[in-house]
C-alpha positions in Angstrom: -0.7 15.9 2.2 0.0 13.4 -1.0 -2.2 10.2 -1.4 -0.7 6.6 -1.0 0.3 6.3 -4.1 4.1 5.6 -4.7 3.7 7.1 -8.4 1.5 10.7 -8.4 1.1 10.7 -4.5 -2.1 12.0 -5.4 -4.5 9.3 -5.5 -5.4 5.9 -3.4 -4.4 2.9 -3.8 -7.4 0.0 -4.1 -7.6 -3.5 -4.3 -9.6 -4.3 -7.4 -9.3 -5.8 -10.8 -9.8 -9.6 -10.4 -7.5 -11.4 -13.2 -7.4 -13.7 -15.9 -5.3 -16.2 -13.5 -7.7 -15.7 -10.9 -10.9 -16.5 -12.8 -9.2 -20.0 -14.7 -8.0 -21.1 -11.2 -11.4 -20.8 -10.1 -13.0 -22.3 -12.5 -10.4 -25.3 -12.8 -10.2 -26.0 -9.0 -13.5 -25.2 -7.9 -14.3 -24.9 -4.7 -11.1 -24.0 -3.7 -10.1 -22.2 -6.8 -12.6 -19.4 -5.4 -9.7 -19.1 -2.6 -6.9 -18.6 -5.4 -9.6 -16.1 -7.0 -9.6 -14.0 -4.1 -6.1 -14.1 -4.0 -5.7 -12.7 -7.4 -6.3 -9.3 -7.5 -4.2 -6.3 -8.5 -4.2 -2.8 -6.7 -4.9 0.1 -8.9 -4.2 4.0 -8.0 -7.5 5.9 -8.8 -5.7 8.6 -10.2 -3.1 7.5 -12.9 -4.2 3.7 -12.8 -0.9 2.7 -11.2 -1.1 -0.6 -10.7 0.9 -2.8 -8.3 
């Protein structure tokens, strides 16, 4: 049984990894710059650091 990742099919794919973009659109906009924070996040495999 192979993990949900579309690279290794080993591992899991998780939503983590707030950016750059995410972090200057909350500071810049604030309050609802926390909104476009949230937004901004990338998905990471935990086994070969795919990310989508």
């Amino acid at each position: 049984m192979g993990g949900g990742c579309p690279k290794c099919h080993v591992g899991s794919i998780h939503t983590s990894h707030i950016t750059f973009c995410g972090i200057l659109w909350a500071i810049l906009l604030f309050p609802i710059g926390l909104l476009c924070l949230l937004c901004c996040t990338t998905k990471r495999c935990t086994n070969c650091s795919y990310t989508d």
